[in-house]
Backbone as XML, in Angstrom:
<?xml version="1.0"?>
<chain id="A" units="angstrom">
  <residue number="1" name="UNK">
    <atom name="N" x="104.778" y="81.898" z="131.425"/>
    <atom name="CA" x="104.164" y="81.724" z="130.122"/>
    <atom name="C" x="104.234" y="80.229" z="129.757"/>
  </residue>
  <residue number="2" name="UNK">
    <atom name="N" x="103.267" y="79.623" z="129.160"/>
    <atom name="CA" x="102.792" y="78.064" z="128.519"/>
    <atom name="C" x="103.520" y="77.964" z="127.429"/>
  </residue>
  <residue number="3" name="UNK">
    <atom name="N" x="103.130" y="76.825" z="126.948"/>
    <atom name="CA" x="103.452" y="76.510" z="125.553"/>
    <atom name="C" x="102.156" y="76.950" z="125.145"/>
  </residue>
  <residue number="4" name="UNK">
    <atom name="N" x="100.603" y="77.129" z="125.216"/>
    <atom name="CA" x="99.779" y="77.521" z="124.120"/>
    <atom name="C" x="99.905" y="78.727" z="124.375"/>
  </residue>
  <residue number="5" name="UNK">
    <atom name="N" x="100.529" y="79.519" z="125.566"/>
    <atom name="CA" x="100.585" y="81.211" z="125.146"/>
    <atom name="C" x="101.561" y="81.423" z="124.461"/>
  </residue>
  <residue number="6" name="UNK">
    <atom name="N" x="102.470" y="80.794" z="123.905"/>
    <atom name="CA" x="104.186" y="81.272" z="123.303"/>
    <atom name="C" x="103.574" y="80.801" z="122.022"/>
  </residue>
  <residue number="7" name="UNK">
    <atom name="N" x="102.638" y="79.913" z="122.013"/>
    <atom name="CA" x="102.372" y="79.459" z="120.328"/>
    <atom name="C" x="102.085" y="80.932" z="119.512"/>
  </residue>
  <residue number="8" name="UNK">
    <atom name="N" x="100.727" y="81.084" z="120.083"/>
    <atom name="CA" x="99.959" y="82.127" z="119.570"/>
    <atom name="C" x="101.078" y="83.790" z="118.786"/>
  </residue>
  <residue number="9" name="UNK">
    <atom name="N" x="101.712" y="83.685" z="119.733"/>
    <atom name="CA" x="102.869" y="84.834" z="119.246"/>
    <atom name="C" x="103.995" y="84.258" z="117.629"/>
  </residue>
  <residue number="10" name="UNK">
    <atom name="N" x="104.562" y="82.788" z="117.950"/>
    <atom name="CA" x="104.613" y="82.460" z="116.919"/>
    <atom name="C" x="104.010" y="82.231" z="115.723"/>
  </residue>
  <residue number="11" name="UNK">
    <atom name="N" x="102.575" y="81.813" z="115.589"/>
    <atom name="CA" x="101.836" y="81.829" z="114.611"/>
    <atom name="C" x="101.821" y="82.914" z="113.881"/>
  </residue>
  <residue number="12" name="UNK">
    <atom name="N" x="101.477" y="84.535" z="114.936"/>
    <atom name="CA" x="101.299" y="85.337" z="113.693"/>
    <atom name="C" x="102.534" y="85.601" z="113.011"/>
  </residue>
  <residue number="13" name="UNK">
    <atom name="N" x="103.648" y="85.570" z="113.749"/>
    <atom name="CA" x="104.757" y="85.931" z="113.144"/>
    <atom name="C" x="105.310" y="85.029" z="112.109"/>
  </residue>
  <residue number="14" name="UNK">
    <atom name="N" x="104.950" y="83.948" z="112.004"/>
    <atom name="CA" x="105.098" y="83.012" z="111.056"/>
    <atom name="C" x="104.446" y="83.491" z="109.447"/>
  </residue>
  <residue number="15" name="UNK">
    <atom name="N" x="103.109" y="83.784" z="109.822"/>
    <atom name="CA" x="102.389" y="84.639" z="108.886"/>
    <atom name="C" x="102.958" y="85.974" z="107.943"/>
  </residue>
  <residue number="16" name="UNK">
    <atom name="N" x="103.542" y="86.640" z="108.896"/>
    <atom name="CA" x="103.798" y="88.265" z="108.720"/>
    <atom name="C" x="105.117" y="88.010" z="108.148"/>
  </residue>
  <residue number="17" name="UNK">
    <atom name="N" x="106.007" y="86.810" z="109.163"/>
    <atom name="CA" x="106.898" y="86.961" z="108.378"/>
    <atom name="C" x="107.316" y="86.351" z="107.107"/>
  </residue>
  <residue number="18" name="UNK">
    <atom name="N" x="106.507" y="85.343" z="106.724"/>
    <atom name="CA" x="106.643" y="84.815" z="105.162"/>
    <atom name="C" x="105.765" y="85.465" z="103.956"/>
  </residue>
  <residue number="19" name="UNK">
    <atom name="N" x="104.748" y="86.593" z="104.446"/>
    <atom name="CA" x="104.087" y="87.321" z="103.674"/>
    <atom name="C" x="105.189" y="88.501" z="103.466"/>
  </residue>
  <residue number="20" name="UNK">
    <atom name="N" x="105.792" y="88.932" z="104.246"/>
    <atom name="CA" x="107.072" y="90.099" z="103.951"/>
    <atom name="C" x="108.389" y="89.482" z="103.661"/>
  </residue>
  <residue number="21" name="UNK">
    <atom name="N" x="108.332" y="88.339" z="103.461"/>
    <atom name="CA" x="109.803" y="87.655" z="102.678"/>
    <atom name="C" x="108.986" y="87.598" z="101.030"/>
  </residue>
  <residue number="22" name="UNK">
    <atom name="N" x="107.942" y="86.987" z="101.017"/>
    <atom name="CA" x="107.815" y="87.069" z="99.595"/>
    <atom name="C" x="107.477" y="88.927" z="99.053"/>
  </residue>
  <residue number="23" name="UNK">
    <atom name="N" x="107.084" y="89.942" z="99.756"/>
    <atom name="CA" x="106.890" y="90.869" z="99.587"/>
    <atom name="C" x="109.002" y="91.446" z="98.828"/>
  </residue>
  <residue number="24" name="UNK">
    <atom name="N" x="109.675" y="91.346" z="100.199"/>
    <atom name="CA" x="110.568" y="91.283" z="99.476"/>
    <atom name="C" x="111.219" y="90.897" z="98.763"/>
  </residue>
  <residue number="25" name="UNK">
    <atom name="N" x="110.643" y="89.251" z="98.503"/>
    <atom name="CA" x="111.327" y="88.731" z="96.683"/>
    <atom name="C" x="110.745" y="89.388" z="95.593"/>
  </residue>
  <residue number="26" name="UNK">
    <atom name="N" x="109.770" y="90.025" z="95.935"/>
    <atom name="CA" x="108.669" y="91.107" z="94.603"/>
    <atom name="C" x="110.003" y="92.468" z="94.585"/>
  </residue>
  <residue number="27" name="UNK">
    <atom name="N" x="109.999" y="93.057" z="95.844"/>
    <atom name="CA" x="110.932" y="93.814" z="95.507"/>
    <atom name="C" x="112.240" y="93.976" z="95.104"/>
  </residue>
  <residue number="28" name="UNK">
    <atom name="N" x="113.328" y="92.801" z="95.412"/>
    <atom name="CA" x="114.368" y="92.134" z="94.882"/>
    <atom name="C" x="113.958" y="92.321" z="93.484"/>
  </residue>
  <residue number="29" name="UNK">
    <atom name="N" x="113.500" y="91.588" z="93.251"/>
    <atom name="CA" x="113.147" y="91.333" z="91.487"/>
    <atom name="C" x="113.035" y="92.644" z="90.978"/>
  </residue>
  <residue number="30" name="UNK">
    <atom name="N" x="112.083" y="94.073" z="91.559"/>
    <atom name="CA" x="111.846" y="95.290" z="90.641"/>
    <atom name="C" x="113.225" y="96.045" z="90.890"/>
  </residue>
  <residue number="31" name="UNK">
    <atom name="N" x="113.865" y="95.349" z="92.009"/>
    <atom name="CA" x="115.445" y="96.347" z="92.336"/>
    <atom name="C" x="116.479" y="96.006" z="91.270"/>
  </residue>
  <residue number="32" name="UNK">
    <atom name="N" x="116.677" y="94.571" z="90.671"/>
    <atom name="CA" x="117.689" y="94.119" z="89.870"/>
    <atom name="C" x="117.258" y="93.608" z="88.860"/>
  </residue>
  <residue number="33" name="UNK">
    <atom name="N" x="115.990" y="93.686" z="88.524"/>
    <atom name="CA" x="115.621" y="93.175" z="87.193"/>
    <atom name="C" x="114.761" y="94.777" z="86.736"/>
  </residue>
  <residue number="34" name="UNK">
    <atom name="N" x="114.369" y="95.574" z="87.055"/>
    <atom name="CA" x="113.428" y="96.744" z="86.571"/>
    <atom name="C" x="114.158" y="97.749" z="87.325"/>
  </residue>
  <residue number="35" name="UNK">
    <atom name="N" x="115.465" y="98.049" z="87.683"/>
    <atom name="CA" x="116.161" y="99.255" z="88.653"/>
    <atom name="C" x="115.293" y="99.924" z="89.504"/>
  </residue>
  <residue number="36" name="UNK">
    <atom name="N" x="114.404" y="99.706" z="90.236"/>
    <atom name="CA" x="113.533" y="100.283" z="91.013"/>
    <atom name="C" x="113.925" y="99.753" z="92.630"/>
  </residue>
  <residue number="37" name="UNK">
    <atom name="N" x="114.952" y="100.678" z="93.052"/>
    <atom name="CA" x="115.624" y="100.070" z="94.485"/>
    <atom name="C" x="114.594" y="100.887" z="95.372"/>
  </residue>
  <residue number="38" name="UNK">
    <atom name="N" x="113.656" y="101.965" z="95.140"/>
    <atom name="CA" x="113.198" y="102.577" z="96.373"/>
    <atom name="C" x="112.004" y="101.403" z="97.547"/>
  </residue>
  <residue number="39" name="UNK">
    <atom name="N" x="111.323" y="100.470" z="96.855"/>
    <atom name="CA" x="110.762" y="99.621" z="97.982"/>
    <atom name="C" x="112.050" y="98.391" z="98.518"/>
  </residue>
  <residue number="40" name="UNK">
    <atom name="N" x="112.989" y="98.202" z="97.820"/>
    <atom name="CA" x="113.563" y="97.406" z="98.752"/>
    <atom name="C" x="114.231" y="97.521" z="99.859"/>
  </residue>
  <residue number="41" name="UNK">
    <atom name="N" x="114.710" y="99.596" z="99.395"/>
    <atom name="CA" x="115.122" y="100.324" z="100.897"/>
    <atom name="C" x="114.098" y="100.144" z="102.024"/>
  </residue>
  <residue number="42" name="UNK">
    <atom name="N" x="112.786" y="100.216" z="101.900"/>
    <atom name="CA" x="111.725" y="100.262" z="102.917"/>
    <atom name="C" x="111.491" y="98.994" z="103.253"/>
  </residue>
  <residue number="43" name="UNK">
    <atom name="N" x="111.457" y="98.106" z="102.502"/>
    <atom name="CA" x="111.053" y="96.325" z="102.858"/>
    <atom name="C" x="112.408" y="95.774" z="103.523"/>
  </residue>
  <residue number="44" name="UNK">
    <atom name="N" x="113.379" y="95.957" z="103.493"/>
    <atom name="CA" x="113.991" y="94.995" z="103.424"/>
    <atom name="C" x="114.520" y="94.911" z="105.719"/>
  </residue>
  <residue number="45" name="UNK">
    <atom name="N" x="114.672" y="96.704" z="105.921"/>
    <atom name="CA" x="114.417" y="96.454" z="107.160"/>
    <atom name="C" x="113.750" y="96.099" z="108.246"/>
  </residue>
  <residue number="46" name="UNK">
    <atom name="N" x="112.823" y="96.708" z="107.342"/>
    <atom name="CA" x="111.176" y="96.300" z="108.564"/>
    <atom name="C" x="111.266" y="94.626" z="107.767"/>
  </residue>
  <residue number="47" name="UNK">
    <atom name="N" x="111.659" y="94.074" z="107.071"/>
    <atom name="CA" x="111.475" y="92.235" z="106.756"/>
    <atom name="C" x="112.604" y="92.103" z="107.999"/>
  </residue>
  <residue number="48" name="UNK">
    <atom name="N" x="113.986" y="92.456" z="108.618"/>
    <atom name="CA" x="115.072" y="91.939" z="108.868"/>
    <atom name="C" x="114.347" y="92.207" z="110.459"/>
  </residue>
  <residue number="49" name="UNK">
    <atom name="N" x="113.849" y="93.066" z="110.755"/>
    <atom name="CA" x="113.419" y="93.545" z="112.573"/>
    <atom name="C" x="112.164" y="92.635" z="112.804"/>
  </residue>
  <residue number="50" name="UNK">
    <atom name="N" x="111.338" y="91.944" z="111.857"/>
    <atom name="CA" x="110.291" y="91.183" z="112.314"/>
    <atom name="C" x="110.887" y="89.712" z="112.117"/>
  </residue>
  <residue number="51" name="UNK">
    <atom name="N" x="111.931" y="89.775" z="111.495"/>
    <atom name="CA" x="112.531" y="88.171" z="111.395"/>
    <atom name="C" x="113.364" y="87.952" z="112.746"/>
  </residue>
  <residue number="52" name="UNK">
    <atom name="N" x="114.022" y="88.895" z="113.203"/>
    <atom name="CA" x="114.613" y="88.874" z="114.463"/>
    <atom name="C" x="113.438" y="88.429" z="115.749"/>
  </residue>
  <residue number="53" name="UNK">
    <atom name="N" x="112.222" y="89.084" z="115.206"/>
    <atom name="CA" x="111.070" y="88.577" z="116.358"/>
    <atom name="C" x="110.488" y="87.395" z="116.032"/>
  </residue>
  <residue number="54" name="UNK">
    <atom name="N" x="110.883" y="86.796" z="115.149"/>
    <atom name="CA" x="110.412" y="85.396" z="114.882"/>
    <atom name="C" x="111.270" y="84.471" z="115.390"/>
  </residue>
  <residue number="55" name="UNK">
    <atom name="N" x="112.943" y="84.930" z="115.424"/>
    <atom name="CA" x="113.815" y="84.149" z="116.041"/>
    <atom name="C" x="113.374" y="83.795" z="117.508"/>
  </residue>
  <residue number="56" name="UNK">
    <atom name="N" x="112.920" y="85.185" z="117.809"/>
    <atom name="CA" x="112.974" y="85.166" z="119.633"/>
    <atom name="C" x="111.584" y="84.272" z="119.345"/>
  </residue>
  <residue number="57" name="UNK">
    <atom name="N" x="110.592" y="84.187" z="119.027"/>
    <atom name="CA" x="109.744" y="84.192" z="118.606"/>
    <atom name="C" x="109.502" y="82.094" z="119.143"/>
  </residue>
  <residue number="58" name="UNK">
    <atom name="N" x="110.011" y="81.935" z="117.953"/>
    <atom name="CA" x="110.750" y="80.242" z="117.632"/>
    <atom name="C" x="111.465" y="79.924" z="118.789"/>
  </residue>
  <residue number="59" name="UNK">
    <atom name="N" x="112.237" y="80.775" z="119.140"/>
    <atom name="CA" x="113.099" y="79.969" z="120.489"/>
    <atom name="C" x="112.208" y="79.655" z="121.564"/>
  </residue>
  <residue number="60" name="UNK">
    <atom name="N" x="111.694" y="80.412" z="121.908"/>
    <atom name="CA" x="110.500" y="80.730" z="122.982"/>
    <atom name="C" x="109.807" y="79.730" z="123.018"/>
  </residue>
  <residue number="61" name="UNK">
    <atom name="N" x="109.127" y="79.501" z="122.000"/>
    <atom name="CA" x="107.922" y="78.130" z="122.158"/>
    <atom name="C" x="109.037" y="76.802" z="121.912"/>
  </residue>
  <residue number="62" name="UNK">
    <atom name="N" x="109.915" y="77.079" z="121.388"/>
    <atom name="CA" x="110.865" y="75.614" z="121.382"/>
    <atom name="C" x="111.443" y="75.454" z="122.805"/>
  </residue>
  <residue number="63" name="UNK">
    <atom name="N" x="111.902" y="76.120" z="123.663"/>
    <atom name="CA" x="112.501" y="76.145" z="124.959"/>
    <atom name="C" x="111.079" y="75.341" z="125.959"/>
  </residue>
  <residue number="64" name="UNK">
    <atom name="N" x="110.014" y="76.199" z="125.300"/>
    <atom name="CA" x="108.376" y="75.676" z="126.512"/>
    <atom name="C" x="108.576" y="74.382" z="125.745"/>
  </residue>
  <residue number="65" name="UNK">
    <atom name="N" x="108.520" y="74.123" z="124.781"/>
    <atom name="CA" x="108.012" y="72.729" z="124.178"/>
    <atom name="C" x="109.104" y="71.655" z="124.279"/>
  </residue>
  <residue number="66" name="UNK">
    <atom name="N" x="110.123" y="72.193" z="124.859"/>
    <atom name="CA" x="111.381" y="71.218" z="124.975"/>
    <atom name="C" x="111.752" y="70.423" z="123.897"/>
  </residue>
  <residue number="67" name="UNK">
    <atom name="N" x="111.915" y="71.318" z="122.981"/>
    <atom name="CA" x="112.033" y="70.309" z="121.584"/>
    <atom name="C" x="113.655" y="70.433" z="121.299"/>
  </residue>
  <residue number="68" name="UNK">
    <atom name="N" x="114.135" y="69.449" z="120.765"/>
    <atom name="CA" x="115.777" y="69.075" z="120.236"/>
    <atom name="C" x="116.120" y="70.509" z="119.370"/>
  </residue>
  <residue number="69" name="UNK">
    <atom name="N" x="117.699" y="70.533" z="119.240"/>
    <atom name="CA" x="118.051" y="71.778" z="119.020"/>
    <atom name="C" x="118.106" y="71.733" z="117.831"/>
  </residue>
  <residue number="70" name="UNK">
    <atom name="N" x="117.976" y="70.828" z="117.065"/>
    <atom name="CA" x="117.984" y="70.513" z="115.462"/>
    <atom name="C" x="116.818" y="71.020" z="114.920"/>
  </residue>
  <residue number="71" name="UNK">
    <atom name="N" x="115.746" y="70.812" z="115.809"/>
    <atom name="CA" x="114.026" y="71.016" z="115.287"/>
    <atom name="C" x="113.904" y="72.547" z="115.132"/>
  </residue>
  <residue number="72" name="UNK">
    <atom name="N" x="114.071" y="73.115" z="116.311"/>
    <atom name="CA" x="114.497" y="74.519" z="116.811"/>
    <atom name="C" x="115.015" y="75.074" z="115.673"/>
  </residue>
  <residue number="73" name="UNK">
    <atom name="N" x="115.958" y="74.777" z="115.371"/>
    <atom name="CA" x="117.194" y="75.463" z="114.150"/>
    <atom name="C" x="116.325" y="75.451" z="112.734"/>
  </residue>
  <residue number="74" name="UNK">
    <atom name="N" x="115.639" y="74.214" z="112.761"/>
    <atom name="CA" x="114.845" y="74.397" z="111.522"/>
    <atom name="C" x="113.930" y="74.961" z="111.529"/>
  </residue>
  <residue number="75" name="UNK">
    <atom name="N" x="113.339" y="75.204" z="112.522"/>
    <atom name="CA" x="111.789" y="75.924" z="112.470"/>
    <atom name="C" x="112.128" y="77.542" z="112.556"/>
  </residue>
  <residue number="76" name="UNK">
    <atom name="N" x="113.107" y="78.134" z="113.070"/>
    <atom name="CA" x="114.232" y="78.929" z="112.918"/>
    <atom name="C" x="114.689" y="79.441" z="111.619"/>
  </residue>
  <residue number="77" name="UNK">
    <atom name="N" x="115.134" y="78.439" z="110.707"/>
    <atom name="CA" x="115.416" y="78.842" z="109.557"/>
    <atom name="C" x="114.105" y="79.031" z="108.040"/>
  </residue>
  <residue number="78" name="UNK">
    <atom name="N" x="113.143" y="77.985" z="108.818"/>
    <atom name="CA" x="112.092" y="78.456" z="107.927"/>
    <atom name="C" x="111.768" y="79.810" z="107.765"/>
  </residue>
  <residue number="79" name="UNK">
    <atom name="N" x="111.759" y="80.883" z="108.300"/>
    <atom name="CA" x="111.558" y="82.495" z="107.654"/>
    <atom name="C" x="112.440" y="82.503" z="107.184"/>
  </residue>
  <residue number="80" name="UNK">
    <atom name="N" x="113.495" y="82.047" z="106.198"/>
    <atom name="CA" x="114.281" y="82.284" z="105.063"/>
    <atom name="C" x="114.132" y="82.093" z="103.607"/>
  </residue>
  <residue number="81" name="UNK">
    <atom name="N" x="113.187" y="80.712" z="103.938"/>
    <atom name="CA" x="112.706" y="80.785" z="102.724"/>
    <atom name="C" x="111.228" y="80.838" z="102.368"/>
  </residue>
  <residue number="82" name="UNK">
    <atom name="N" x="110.990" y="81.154" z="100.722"/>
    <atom name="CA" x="109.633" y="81.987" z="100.658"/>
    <atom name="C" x="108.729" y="80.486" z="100.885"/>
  </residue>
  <residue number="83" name="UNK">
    <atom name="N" x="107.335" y="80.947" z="101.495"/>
    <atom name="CA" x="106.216" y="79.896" z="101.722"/>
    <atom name="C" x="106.790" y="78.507" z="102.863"/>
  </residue>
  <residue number="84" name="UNK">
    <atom name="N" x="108.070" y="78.486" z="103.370"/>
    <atom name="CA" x="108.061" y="77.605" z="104.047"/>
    <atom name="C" x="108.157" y="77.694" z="105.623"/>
  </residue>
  <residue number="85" name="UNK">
    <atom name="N" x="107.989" y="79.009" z="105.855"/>
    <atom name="CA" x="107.172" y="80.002" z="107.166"/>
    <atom name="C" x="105.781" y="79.675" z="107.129"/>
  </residue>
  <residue number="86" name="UNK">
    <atom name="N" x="105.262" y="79.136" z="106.344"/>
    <atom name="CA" x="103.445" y="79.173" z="106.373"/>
    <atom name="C" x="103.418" y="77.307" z="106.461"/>
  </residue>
  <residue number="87" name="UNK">
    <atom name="N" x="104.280" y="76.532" z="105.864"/>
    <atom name="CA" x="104.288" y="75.106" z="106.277"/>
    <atom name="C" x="105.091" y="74.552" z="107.709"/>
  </residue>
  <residue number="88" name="UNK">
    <atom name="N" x="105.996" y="75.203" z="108.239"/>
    <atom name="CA" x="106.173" y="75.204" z="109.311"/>
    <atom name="C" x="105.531" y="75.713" z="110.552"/>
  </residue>
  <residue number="89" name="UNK">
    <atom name="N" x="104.608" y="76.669" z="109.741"/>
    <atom name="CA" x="103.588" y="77.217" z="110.928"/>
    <atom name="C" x="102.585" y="76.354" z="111.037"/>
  </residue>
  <residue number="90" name="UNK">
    <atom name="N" x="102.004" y="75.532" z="110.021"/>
    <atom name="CA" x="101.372" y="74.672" z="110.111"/>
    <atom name="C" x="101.682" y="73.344" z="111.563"/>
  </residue>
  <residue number="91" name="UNK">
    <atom name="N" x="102.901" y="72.930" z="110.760"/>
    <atom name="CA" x="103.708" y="71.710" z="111.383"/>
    <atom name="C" x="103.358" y="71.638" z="112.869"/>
  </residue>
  <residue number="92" name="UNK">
    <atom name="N" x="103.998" y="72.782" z="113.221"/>
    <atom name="CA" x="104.312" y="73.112" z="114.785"/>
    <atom name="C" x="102.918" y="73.400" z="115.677"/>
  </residue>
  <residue number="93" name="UNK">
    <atom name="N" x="102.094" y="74.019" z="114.828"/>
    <atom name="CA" x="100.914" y="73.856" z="115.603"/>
    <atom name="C" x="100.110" y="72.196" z="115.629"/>
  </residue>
  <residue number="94" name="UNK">
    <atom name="N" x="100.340" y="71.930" z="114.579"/>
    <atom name="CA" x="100.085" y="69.624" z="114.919"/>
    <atom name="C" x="100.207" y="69.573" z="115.647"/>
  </residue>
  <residue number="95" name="UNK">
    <atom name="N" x="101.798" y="70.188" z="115.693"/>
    <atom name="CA" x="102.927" y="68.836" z="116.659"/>
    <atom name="C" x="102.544" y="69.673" z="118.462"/>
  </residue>
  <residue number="96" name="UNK">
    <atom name="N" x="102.346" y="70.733" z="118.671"/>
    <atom name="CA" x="102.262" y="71.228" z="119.641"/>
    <atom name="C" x="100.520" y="70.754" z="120.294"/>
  </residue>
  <residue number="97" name="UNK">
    <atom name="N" x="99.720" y="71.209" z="119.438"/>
    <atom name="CA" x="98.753" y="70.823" z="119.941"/>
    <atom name="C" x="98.156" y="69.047" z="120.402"/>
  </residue>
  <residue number="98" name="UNK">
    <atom name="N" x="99.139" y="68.574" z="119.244"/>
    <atom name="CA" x="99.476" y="66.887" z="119.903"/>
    <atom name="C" x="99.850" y="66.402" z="121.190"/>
  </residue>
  <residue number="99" name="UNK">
    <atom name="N" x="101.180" y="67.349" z="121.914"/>
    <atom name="CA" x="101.966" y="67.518" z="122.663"/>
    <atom name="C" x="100.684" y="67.480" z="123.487"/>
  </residue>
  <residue number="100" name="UNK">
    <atom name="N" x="100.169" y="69.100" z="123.458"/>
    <atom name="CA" x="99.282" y="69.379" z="124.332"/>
    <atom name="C" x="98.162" y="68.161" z="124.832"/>
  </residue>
  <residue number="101" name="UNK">
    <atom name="N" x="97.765" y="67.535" z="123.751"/>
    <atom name="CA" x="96.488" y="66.365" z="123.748"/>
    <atom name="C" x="96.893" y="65.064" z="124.634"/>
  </residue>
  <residue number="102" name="UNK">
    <atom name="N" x="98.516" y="64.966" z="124.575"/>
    <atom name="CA" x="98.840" y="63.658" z="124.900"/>
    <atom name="C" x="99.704" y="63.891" z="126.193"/>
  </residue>
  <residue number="103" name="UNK">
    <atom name="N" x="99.797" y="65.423" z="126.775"/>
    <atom name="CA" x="99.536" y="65.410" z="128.396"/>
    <atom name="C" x="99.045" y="65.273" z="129.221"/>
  </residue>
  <residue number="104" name="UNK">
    <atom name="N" x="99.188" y="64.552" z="130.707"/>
    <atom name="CA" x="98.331" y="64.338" z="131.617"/>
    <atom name="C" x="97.891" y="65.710" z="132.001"/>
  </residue>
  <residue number="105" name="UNK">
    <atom name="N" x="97.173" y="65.620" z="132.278"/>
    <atom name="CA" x="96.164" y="67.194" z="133.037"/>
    <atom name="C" x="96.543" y="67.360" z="134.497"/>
  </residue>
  <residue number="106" name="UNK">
    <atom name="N" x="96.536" y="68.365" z="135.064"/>
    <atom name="CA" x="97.230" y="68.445" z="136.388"/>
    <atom name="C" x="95.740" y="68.514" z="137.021"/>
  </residue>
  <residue number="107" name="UNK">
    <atom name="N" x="95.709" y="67.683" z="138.050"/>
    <atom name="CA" x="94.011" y="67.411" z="139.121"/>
    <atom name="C" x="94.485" y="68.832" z="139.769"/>
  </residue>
</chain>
């Protein structure tokens, strides 16, 4: 597997998973501010099993892309917080498709 096939898997999960982190700050809020715990029972695992696939997710294209373990860790920790899964998904596709632009081509 490449670095533009490992991207593609990260992207959507970048997506899915910062659209179901803010899904579960909606439900947080109706659990402890409006006592309504029954969607945060349902959100909060299916949010924790697709964040685990974002980890593998992130490592994957950071290992192809040989990037420092600091970068990794952050692009990593972006599905924690809300909307900064959708600016890091941004980032990494720049910086990758840069990568990609400013390799020699194999004859």
């Amino acid at each position: 597997m490449t670095v533009e096939s490992a991207l593609k898997p990260f992207r959507v999960l970048a997506y899915i998973v910062g659209i179901m982190l803010l899904v579960l700050c909606t439900c947080i809020v109706l659990r402890y501010g409006f006592d309504v715990a029954g969607p945060s029972k349902v959100v909060s695992p299916i949010h924790g099993f697709l964040y685990m696939l974002y980890l593998v997710a992130a490592m994957n294209l950071g290992m192809k892309a040989r990037w420092s373990w600091p970068y990794v860790l952050g692009v990593m920790l972006a599905g924690t917080v809300p909307f900064l899964s959708f600016v890091f998904e941004r980032r990494v596709t720049r910086r990758v498709e840069t990568e990609l632009a400013a390799a020699p081509t194999a004859a």
